[in-house]
gemmi code that builds the backbone of each chain (N, CA, C; Angstrom):
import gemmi

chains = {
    "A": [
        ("UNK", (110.018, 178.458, 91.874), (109.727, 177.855, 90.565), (108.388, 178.391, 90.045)),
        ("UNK", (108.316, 178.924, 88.902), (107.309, 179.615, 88.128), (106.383, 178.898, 87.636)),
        ("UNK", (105.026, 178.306, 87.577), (104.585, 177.564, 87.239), (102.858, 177.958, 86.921)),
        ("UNK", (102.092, 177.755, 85.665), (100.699, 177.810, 85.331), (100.411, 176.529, 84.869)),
        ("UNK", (99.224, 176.686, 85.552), (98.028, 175.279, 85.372), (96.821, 175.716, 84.931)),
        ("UNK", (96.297, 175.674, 83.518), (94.965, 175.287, 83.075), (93.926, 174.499, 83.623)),
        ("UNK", (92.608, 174.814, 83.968), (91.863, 173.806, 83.989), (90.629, 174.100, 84.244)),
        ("UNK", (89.981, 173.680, 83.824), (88.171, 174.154, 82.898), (87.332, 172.511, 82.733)),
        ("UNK", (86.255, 172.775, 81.818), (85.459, 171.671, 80.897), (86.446, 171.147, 80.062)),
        ("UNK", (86.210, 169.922, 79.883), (86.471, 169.098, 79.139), (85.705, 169.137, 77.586)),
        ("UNK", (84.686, 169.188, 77.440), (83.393, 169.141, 76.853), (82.262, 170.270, 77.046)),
        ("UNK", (82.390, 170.866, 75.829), (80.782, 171.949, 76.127), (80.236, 171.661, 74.665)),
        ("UNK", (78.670, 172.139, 75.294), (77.785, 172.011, 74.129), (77.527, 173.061, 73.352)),
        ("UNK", (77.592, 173.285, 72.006), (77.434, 174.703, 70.988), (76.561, 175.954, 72.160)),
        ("UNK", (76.659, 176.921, 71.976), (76.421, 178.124, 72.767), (76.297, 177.902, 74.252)),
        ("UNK", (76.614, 177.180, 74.648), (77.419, 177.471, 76.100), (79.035, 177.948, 76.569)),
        ("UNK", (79.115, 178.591, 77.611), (79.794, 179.791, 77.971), (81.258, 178.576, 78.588)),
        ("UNK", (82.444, 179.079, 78.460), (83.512, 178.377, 78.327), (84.054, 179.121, 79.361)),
        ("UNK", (84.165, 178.862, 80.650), (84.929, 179.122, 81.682), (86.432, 178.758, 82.270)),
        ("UNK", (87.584, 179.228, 82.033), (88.586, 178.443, 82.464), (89.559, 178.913, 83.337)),
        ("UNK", (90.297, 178.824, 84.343), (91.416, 179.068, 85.339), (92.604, 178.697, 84.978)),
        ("UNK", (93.324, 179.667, 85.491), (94.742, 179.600, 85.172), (95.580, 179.614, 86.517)),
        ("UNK", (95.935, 178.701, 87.633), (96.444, 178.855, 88.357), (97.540, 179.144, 88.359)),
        ("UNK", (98.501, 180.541, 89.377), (99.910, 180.601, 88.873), (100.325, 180.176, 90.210)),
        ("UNK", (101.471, 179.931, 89.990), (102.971, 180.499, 91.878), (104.251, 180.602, 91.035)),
        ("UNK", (104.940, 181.219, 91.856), (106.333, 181.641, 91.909), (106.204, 183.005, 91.300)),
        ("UNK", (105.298, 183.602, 91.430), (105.047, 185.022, 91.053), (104.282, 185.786, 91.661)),
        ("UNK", (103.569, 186.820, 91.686), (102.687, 187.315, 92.217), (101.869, 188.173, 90.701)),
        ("UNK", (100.585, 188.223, 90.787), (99.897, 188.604, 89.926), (99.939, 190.527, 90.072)),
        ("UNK", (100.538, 190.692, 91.542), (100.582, 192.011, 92.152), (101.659, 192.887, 91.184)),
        ("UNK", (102.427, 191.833, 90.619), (103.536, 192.347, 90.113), (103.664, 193.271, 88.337)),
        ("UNK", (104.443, 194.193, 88.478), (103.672, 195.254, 87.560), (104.471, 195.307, 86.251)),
        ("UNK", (105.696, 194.472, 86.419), (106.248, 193.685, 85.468), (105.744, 192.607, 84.217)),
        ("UNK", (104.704, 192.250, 85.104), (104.426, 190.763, 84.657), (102.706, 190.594, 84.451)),
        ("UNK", (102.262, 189.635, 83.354), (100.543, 189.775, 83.511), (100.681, 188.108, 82.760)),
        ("UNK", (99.083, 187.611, 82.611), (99.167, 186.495, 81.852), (97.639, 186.749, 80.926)),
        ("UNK", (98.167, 185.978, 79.934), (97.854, 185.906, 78.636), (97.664, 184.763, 78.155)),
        ("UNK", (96.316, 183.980, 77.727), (95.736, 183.117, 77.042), (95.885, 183.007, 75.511)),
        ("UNK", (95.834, 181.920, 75.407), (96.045, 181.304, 73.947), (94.906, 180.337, 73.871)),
        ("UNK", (95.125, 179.741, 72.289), (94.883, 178.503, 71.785), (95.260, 178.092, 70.615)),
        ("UNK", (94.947, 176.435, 70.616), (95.646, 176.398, 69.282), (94.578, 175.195, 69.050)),
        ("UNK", (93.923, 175.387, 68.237), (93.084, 174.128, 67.398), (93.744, 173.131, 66.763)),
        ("UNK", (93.225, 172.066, 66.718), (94.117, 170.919, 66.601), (94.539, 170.929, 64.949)),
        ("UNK", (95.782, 170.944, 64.790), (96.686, 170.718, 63.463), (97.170, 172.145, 63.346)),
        ("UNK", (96.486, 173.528, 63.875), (96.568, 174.847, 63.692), (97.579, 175.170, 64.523)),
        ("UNK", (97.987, 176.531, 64.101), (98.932, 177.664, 64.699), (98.229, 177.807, 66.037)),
        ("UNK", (99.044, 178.471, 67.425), (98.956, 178.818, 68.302), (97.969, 180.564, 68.283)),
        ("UNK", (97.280, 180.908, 68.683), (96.345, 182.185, 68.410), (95.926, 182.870, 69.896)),
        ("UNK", (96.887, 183.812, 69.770), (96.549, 185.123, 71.339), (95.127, 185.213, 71.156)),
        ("UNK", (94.696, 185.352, 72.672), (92.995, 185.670, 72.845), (93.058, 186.740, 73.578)),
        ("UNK", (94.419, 187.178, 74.599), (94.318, 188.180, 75.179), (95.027, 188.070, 76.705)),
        ("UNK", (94.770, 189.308, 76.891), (95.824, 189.513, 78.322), (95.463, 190.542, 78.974)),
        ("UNK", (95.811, 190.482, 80.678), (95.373, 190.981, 82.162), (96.963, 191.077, 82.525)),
        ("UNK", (96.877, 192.679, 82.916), (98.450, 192.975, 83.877), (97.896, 193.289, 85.012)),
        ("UNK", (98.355, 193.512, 86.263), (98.154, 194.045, 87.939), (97.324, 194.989, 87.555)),
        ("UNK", (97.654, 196.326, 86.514), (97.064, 197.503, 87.128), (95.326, 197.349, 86.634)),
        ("UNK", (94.879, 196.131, 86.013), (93.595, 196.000, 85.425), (93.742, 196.320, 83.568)),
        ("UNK", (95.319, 196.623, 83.147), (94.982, 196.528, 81.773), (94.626, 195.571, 81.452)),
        ("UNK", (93.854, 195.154, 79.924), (93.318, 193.964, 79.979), (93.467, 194.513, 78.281)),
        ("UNK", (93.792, 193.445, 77.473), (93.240, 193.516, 75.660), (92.870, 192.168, 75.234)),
        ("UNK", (92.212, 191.872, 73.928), (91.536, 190.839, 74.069), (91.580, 190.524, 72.292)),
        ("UNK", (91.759, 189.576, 71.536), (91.855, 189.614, 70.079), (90.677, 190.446, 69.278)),
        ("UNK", (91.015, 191.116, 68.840), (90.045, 192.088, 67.679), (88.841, 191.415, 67.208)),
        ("UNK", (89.151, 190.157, 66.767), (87.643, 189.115, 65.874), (87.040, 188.496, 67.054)),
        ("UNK", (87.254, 188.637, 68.676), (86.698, 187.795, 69.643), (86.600, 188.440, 70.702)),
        ("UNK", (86.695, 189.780, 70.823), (86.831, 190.905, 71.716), (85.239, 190.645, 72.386)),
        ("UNK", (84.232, 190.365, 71.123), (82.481, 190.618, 71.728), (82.515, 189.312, 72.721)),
        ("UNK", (83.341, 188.082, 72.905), (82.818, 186.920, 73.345), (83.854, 186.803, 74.845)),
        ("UNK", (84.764, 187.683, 74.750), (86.022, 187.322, 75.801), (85.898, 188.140, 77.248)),
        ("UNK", (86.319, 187.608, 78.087), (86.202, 188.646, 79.263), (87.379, 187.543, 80.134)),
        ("UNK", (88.443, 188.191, 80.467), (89.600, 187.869, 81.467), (89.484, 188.722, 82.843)),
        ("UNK", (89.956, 187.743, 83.774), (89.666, 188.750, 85.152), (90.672, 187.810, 85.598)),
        ("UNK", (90.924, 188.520, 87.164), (91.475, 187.894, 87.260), (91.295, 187.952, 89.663)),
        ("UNK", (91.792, 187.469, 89.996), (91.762, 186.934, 91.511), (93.406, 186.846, 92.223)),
        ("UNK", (93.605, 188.214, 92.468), (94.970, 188.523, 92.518), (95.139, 187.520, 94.354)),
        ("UNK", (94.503, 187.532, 94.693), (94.674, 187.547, 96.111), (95.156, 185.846, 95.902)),
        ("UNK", (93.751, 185.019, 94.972), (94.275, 183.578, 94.419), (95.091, 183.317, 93.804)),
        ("UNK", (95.762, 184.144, 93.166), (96.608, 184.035, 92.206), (96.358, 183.352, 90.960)),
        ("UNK", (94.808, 183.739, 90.781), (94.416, 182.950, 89.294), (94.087, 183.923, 88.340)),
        ("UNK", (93.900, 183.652, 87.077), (93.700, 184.806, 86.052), (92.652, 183.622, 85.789)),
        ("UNK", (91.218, 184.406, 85.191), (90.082, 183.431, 84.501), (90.128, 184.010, 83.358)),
        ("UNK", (89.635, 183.039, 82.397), (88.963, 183.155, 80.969), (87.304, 182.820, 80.621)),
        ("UNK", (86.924, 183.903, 79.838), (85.115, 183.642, 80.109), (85.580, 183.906, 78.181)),
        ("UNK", (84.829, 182.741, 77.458), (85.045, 182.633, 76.183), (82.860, 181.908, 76.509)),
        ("UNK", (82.063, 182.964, 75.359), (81.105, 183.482, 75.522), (80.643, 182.330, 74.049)),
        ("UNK", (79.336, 181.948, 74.504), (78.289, 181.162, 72.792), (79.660, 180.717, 71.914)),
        ("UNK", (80.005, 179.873, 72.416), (81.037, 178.780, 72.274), (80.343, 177.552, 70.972)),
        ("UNK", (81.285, 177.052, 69.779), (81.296, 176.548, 68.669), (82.353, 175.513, 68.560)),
        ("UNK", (81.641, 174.360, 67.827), (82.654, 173.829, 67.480), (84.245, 174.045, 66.778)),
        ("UNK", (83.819, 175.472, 66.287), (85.559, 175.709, 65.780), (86.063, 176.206, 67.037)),
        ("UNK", (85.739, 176.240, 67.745), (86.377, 176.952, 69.226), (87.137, 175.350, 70.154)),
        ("UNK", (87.269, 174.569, 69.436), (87.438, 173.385, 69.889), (88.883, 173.274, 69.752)),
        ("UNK", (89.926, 173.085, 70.875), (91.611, 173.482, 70.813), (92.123, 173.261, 71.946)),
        ("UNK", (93.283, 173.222, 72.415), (94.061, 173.292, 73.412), (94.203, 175.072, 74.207)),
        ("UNK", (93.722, 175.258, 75.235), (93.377, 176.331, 75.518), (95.056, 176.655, 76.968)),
        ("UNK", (96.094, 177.717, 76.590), (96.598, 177.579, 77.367), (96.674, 179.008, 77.995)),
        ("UNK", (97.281, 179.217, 79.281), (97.748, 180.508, 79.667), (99.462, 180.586, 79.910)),
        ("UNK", (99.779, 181.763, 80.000), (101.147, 182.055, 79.877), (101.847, 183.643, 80.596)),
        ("UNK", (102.411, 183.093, 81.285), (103.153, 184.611, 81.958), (103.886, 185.800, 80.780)),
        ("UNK", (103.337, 187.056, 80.671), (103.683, 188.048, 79.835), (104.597, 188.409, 80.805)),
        ("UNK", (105.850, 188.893, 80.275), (106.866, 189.677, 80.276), (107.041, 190.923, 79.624)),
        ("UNK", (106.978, 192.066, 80.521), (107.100, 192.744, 80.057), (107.728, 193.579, 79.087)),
        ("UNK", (108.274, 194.171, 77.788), (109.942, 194.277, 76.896), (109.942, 195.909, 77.534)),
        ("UNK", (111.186, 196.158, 77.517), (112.002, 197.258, 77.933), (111.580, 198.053, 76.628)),
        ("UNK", (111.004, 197.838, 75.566), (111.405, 199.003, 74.977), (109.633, 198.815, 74.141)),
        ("UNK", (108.805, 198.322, 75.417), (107.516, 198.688, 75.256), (106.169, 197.734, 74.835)),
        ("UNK", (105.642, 197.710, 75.585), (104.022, 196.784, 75.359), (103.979, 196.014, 74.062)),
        ("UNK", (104.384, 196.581, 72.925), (103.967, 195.388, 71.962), (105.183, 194.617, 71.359)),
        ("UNK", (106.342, 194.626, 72.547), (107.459, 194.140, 72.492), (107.411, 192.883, 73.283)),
        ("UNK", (106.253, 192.931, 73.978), (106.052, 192.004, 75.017), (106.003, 190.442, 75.098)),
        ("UNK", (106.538, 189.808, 75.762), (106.790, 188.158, 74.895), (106.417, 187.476, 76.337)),
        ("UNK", (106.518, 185.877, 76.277), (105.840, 185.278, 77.222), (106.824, 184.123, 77.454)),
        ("UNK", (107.173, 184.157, 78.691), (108.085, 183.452, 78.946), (108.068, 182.359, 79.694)),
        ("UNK", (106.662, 181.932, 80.372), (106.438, 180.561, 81.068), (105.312, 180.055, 80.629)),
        ("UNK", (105.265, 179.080, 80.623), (103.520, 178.592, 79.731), (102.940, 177.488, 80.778)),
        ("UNK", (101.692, 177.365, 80.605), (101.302, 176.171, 80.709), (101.417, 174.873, 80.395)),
        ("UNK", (100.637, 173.790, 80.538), (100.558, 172.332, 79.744), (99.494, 172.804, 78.950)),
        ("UNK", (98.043, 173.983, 79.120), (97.217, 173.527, 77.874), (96.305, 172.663, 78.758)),
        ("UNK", (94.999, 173.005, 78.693), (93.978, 172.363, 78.527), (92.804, 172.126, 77.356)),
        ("UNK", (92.724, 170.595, 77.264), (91.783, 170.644, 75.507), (90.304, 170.975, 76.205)),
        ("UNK", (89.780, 171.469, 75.079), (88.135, 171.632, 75.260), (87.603, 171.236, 73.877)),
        ("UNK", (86.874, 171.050, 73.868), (86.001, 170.155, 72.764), (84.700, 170.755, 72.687)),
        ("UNK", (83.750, 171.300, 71.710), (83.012, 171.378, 71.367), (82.068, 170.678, 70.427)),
        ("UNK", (80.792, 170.194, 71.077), (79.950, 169.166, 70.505), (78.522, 168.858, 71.030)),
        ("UNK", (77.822, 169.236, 69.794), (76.103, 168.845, 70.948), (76.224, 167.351, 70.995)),
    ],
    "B": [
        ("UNK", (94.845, 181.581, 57.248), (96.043, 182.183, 57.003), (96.814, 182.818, 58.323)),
        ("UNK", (98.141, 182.307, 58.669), (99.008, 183.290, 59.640), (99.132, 184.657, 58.878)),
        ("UNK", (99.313, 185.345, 59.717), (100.423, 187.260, 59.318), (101.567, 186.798, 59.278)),
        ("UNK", (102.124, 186.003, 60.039), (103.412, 185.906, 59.786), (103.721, 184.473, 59.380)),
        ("UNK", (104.722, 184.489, 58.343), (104.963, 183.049, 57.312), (105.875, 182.188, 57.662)),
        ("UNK", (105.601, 181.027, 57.957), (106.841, 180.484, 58.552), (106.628, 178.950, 56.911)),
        ("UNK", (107.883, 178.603, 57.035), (107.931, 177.069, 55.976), (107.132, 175.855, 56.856)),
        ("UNK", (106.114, 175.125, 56.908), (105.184, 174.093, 57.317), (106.159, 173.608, 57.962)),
        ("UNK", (107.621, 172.636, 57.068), (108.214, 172.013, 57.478), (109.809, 172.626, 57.216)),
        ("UNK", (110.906, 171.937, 57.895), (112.054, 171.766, 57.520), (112.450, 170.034, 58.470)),
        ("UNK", (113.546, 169.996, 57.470), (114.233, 168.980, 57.367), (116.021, 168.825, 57.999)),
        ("UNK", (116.629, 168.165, 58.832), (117.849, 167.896, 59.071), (118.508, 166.799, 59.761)),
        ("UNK", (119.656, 166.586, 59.335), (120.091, 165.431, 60.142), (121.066, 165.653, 61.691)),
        ("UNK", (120.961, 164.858, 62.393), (121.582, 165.236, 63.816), (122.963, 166.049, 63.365)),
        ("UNK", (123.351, 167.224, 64.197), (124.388, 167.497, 63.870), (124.784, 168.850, 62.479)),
        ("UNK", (123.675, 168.595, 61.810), (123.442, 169.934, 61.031), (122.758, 171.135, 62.218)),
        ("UNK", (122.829, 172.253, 60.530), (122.043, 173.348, 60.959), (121.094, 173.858, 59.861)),
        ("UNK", (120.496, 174.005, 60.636), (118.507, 174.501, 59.987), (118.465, 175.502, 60.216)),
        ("UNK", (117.655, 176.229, 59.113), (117.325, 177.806, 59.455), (115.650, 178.041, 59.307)),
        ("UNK", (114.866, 178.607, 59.701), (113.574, 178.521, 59.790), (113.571, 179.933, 60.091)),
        ("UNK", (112.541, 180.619, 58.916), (112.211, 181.944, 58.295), (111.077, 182.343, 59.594)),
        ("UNK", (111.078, 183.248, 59.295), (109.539, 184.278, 59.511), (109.151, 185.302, 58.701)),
        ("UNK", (108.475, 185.307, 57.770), (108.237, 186.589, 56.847), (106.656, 187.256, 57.056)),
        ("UNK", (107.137, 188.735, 57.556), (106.085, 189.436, 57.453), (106.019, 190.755, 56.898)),
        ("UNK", (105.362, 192.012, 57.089), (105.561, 193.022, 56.556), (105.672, 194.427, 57.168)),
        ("UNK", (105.325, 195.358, 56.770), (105.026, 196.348, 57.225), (104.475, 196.568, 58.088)),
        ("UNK", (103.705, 195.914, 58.854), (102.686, 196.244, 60.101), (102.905, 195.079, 61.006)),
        ("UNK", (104.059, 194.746, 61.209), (104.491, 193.794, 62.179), (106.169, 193.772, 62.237)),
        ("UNK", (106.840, 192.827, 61.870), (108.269, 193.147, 62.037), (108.814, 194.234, 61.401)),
        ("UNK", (108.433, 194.560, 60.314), (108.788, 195.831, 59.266), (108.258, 196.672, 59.669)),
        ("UNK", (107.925, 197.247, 60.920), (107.374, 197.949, 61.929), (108.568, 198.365, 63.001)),
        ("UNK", (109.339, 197.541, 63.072), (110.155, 197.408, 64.056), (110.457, 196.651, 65.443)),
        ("UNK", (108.861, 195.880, 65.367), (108.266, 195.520, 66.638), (109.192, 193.974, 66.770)),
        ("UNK", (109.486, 193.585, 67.880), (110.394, 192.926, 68.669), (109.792, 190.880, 67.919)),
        ("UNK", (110.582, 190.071, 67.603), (110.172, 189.081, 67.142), (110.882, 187.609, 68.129)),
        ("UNK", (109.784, 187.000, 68.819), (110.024, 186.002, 69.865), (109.693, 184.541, 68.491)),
        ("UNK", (110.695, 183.942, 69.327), (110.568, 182.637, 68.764), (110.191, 181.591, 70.099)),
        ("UNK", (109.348, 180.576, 69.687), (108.856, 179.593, 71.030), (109.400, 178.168, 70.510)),
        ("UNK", (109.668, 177.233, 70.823), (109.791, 176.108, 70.787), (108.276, 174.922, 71.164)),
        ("UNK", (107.754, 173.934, 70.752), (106.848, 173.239, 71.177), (107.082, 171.861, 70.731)),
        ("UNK", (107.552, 170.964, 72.300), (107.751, 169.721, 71.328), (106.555, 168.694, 72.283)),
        ("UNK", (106.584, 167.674, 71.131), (105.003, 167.279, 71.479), (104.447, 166.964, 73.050)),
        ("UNK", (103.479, 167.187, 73.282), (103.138, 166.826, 74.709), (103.810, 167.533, 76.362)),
        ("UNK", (104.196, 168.788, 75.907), (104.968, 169.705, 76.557), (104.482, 171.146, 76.025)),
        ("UNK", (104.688, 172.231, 77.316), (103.982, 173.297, 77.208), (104.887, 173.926, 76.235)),
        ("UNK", (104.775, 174.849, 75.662), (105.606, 175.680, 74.796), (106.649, 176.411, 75.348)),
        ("UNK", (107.772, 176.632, 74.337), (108.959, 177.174, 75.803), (109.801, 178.188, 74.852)),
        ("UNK", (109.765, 179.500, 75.229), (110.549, 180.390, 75.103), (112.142, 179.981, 74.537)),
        ("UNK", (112.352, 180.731, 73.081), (113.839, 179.792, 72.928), (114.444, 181.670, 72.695)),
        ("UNK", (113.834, 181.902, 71.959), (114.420, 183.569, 71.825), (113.356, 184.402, 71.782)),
        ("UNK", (113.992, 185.868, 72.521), (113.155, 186.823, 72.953), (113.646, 188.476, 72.308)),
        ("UNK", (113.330, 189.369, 71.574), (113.382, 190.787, 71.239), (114.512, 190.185, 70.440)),
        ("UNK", (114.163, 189.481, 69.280), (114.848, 189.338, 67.983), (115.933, 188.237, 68.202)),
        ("UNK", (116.922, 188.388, 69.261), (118.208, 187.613, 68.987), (118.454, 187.227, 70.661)),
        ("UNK", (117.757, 187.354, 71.875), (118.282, 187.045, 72.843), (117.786, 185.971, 73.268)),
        ("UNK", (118.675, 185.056, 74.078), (118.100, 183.817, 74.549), (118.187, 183.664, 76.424)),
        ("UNK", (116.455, 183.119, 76.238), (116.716, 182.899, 78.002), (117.841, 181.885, 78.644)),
        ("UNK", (117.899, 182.247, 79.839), (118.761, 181.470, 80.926), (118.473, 179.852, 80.558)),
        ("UNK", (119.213, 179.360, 80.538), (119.250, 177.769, 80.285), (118.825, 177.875, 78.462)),
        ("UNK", (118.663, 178.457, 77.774), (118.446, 178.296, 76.956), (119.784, 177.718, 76.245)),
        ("UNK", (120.061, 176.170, 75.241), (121.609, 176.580, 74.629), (122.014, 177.340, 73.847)),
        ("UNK", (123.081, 177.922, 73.393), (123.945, 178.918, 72.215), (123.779, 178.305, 70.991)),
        ("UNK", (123.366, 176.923, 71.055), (123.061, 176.251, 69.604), (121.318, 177.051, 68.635)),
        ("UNK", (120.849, 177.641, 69.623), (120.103, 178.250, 69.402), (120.307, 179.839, 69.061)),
        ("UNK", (119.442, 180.544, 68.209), (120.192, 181.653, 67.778), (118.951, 182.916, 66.612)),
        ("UNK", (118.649, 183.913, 67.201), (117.926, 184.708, 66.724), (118.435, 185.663, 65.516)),
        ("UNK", (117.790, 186.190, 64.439), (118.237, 187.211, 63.393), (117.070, 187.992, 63.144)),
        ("UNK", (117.083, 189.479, 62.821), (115.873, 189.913, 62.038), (116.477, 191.236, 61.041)),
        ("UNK", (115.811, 191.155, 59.994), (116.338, 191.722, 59.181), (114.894, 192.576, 58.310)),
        ("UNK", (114.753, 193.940, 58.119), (113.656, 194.140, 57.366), (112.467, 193.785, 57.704)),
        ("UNK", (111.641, 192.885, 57.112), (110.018, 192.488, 57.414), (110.394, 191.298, 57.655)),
        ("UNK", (111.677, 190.594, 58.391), (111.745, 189.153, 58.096), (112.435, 188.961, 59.454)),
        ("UNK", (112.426, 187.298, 60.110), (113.071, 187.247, 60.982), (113.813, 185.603, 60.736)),
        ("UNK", (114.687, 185.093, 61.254), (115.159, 183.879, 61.121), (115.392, 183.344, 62.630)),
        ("UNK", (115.195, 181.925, 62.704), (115.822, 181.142, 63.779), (116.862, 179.861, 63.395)),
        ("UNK", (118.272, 179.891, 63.969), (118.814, 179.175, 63.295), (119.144, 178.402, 64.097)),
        ("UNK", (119.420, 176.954, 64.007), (119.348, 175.989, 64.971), (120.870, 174.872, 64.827)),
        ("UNK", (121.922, 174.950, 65.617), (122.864, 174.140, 65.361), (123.327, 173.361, 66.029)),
        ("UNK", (123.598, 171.752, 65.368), (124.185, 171.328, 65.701), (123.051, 170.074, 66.091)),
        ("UNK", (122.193, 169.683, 65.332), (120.948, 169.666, 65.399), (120.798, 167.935, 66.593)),
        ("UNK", (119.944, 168.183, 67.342), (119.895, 167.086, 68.158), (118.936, 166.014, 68.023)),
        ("UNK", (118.584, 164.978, 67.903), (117.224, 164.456, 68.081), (115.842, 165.100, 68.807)),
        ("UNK", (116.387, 165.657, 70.168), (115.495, 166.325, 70.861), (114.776, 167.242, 70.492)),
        ("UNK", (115.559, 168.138, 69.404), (115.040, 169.337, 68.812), (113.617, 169.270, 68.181)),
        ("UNK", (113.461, 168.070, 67.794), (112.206, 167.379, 66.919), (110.575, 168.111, 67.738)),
        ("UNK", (110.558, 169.145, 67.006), (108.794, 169.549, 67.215), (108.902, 170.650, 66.619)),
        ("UNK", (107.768, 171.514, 67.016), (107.369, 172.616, 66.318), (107.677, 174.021, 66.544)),
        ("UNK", (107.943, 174.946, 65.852), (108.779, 176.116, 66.383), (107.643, 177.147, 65.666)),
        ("UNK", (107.241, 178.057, 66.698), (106.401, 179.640, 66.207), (106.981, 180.828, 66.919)),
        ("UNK", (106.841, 181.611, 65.543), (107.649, 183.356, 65.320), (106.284, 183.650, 65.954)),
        ("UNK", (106.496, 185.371, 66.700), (105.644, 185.457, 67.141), (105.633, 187.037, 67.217)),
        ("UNK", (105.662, 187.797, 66.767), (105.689, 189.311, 66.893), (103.891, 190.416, 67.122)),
        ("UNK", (104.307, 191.750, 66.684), (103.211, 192.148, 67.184), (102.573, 192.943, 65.534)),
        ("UNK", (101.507, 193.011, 65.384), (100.991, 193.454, 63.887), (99.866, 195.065, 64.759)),
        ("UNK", (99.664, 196.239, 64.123), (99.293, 197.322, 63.717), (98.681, 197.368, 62.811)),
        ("UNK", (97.860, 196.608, 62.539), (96.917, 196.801, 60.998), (95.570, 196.782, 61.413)),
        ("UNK", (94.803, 197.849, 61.057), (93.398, 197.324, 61.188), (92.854, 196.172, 61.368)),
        ("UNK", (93.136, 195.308, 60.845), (92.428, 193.853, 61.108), (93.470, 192.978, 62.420)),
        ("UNK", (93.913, 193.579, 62.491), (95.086, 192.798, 64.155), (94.850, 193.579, 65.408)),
        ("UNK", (96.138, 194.236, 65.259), (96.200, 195.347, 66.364), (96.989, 194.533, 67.369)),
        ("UNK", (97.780, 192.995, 67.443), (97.824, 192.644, 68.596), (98.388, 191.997, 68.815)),
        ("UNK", (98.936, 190.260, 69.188), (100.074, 189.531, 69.096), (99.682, 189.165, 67.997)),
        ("UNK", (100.776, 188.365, 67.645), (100.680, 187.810, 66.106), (101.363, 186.064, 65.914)),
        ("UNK", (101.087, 185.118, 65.862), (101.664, 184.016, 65.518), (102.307, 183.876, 64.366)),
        ("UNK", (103.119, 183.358, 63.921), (103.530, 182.399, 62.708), (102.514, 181.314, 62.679)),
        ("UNK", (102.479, 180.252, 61.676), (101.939, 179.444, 61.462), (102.857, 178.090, 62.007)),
        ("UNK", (103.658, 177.844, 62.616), (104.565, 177.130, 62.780), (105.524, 176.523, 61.460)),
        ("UNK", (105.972, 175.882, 62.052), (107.241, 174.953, 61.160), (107.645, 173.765, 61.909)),
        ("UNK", (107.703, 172.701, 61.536), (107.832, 170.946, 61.952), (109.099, 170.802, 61.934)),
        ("UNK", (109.763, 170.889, 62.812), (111.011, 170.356, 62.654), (111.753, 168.780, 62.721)),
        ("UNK", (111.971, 168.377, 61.441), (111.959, 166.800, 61.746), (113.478, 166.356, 61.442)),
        ("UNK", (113.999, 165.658, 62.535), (115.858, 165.234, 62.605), (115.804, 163.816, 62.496)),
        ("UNK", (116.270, 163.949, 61.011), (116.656, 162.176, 60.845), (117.159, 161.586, 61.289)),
    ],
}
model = gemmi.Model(1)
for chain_id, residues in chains.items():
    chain = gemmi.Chain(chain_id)
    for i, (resn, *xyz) in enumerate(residues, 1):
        res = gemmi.Residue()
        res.name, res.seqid = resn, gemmi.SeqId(i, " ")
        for name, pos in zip(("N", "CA", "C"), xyz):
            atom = gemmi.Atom()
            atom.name, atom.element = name, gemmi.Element(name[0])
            atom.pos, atom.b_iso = gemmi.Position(*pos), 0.0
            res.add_atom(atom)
        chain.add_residue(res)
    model.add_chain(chain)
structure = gemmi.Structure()
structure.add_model(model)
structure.setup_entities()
């Protein structure tokens, strides 16, 4: 059974650094098929890619948030992290991760087929 | 603003069928690039309903159902259940200077009288 778990701060204060884990199983992170990929979605808002980590160390990250993001990941743990950098109240959302699938007919075909529950974070001095 | 346009809301009663758009352009589905639809109903992780335009995962039901046509994509939903009730996002990939990368819809509310 395929399964990711979020889980980070609850609460950070304006320009502090937003750390979060993505625990997986029923997969292996080794696997060259498969990578995971973070989201969020601010409350009332659309869901918004932040970026994604496959086995071989590819890694991409959203264009407007590329300067603040850094994904890694702990293949051996089987966790993928998220480092979201001088953190704001609009950064305040349900933060989830999600298993990428790879598409047969190429990388930006690529869709996500197991998700998390989502962890909220809140931003507030 | 989403890249890709979905209607805020639609409307149906148990037992109908709903259709819920995705409109984008040239540098995303009108690109050619592959268009996933997700399901999200409240208080539950988001869940894969269709994948590369029209296919649906394992356990997924046949009442569910992918189209894409041009810069546009559709999800059509039949036979409509109570359960169905939450939010549905298109999700493809955009090539434009200002993207480069996945792309959301804005969602759509799906509400069954």
């Amino acid at each position: 059974q395929v399964t990711l778990k979020e889980s980070g701060p609850v609460l950070l204060k304006p320009t502090e650094t937003l750390t979060l884990t993505c625990d997986v199983s029923g997969f292996s992170l080794y696997n060259t098929k498969m990578g995971v990929s973070w989201f969020r979605q601010p409350p009332g808002k659309a869901l918004e890619w932040l970026g994604h980590s496959f086995s071989n160390d590819d890694k991409s990250y959203k264009t407007s948030l590329k300067t603040r993001l850094t994904i890694s990941k702990d293949t051996a743990k089987s966790q993928v992290v998220l480092i979201m950098a001088n953190m704001d109240p609009v950064d305040t959302a349900t933060y989830y991760c999600a298993r990428v699938r790879k598409a047969v007919s190429g990388p930006r075909d690529d869709f996500f087929d197991m998700w998390g529950q989502g962890t909220s974070v809140a931003v507030s001095s | 603003q989403s890249i890709l346009t979905q209607p805020p809301s639609v409307t149906g009663a148990p037992g109908q069928t709903v259709t819920i758009s995705c409109t984008g352009s040239g540098s995303n589905i009108g690109a050619g690039y592959a268009v996933h639809w997700y399901q999200h109903l409240p208080g539950t992780a988001p869940k894969l309903l269709i994948y590369s335009d029209s296919n649906r995962p394992s356990g997924v039901p046949d009442r569910f159902s992918g189209s894409k046509s041009a810069t546009s994509a559709s999800l059509a939903i039949t036979g409509l259940q109570t359960e169905d009730e939450g939010d549905y996002y298109c999700q493809s990939y955009d090539n434009s200077l200002s993207a480069h990368h996945v792309v959301f819809g804005g969602g759509t509310r799906l509400t069954v009288l």
